[in-house]
N, C-alpha and C positions, 0 to 999 in steps of 0.2 A: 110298822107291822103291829095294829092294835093286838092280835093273838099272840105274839112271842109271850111267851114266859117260862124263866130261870127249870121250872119241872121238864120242860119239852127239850131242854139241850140234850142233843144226843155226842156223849163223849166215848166214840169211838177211838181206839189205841192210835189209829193215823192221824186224827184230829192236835193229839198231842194237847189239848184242855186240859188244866189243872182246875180239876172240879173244886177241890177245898178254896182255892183262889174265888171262884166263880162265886163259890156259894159267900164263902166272907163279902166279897162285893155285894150279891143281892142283900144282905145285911143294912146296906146304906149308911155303914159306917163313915164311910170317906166323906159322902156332901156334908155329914155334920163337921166332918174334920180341914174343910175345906179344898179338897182332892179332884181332881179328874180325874177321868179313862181315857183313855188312849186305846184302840185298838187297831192293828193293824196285821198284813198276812197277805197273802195272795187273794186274787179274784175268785169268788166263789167257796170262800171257807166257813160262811157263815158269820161274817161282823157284824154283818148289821141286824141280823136275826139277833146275835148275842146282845147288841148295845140296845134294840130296842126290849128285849126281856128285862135288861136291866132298867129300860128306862121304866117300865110297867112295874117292877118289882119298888121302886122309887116311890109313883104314883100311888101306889096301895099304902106306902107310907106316909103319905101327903106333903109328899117330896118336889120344890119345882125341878124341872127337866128341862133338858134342849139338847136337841139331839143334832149336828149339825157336821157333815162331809166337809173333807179337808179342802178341796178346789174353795169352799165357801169361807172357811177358816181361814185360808190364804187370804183369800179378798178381804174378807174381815180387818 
């Protein structure tokens, strides 16, 4: 989703987001520190809107990315 980005997440009380998480994360702390994401939840919660804002928030840091579904991770 070239449009996601970390401003547009809507952290609704149901959602249950821990925004200061979210927001540490668009930091891009972790790829320097050598870290994954992991996100996972029911259908329809919004992960891949979240994962690709972070990947976008990366990108603006000139950050490489790969955004890549677990069915493909398995094969991997």
């Amino acid at each position: 989703i070239p449009s996601a980005v970390m401003e547009e997440i809507e952290y609704h009380e149901d959602r249950k987001l821990d925004k200061a998480q979210l927001l540490r994360l668009a930091a891009c702390n972790y790829i320097d520190e050598g870290h994954h994401v992991v996100l996972e939840g029911a259908s329809g919660n919004g992960k891949t809107y979240i994962a690709c804002a972070l990947g976008n928030a990366a990108c603006r840091r000139m950050k490489t990315v790969r955004y890549i579904r677990m069915p493909e991770l398995l094969d991997e």
